[in-house]
N, C-alpha and C positions, 0 to 999 in steps of 0.2 A: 777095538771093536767091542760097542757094547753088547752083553749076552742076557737075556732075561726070561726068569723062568713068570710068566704070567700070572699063574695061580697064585703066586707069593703076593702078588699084589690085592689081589681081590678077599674078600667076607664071605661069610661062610652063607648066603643070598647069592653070591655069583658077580654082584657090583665091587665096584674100585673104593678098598675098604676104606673108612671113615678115620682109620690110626696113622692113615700116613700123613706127612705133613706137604705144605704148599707144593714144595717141590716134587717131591714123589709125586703127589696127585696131578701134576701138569705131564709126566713123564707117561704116569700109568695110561690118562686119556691119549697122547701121542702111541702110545705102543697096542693099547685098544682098535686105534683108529687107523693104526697099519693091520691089526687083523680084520678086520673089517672090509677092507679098500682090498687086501688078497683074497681073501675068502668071496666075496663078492664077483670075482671075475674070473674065479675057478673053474674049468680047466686049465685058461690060458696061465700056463708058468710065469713070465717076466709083466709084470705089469707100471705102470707109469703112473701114478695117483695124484688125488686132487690136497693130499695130508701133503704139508709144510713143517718144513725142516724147525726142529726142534733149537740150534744150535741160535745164539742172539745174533745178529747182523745178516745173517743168510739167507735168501731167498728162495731157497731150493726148493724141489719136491721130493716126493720121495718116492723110489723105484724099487718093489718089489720081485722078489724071485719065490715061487713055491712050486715044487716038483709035485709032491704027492702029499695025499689029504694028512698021512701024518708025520711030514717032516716038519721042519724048523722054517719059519717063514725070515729069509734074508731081506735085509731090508740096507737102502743106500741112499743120500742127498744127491742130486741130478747136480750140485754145485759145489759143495764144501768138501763131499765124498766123505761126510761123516755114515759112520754104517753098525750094523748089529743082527743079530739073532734072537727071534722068540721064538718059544718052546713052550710045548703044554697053554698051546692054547686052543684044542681041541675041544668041544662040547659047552667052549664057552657061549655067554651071545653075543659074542661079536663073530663068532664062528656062521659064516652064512654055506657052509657046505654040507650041515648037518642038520640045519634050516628045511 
């Protein structure tokens, strides 16, 4: 299970900093774009999204869980069951509950 602390990735602007390399920067917009897809559909906890599974070969989507505005938003592929946790990513903009 991958864990990621959000801010780590971002510039001190609030964007997906300019230091990381290719990879990082594909990872950072997937994990962006699951906060975004939860945060967007906020109150409903379990949500189903239109963000595609990061892993090469996979088709998936990706199925979010968020209880409450400041836990950890679970995230899961609807196919390979690859999964993860972000954290601190309150107050970002991809944060649409604070919007």
């Amino acid at each position: 299970m991958e864990s990621i602390n959000l801010i780590s990735l971002l510039d001190e602007t609030g964007g997906i900093s300019d230091s990381l390399n290719h990879k990082e920067k594909k990872y950072a917009v997937f994990f962006t774009d699951i906060v975004g897809a939860a945060t967007k559909v906020y109150p409903i906890p379990i949500s189903k999204t239109d963000v595609d599974c990061i892993k090469n070969g996979c088709k998936g989507r990706i199925e979010t869980l968020l209880k409450g505005m400041r836990d950890e938003i679970q995230w899961s592929c609807t196919i390979c069951h690859h999964k993860g946790k972000i954290s601190n990513w309150n107050g970002t903009r991809w944060d649409f509950i604070s919007s």
